[in-house]
C-alpha positions in Angstrom: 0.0 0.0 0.0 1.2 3.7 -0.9 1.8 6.3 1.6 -0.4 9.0 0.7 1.9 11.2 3.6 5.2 10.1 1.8 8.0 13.2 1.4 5.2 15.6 3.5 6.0 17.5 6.2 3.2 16.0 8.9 2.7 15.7 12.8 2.2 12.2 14.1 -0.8 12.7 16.6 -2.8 9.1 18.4 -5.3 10.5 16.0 -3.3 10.4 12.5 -0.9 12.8 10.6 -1.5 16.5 10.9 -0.3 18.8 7.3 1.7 21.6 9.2 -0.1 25.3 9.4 -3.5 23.0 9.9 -6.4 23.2 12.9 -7.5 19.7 13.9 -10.3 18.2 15.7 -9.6 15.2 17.3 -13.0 13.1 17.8 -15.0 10.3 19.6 -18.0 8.4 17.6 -21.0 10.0 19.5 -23.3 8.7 17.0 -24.3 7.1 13.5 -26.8 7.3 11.4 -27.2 4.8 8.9 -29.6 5.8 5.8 -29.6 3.3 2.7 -25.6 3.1 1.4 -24.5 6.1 4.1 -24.0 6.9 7.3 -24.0 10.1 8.9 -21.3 10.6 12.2 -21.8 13.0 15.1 -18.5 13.4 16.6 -18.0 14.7 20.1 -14.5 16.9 20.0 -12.1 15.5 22.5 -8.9 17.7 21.6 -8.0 20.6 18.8 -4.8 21.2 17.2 -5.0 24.7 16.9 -1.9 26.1 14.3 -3.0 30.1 15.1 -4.2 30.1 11.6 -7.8 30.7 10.0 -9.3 27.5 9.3 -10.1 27.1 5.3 -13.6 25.4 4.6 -15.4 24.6 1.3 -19.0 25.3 1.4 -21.4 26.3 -1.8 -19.0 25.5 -4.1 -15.3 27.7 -3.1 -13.2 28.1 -0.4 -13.6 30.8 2.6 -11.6 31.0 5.6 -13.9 31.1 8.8 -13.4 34.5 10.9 -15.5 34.7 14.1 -18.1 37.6 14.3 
């Protein structure tokens, strides 16, 4: 199998790899729900990896970087 981290930069974390300048939510199962072929998860946040940056998001089609109001 490849390693899809191989020659990046990344954070080991119990939780998996972290891409450097990245905020991370660390999360428990809280639940699932299963609908036909998918299944919807509800994490509860145990722990954040905060890097001091904005976090980028993709909603409606582009990207926007999430500012608090």
């Amino acid at each position: 199998m490849q390693n899809r981290f191989a020659g990046l930069e990344v954070s080991a974390t119990p939780f998996g790899p972290i891409l450097p300048r990245a905020t991370a939510f660390a999360c428990e199962l809280g639940h699932r729900h299963v609908h036909g072929s998918h299944a919807i998860c509800i994490g509860n946040v145990t722990d954040i990896f905060d890097a001091g940056e904005k976090p980028l998001t993709y909603m409606r089609g582009s990207y926007h970087i999430v500012r608090p109001q």
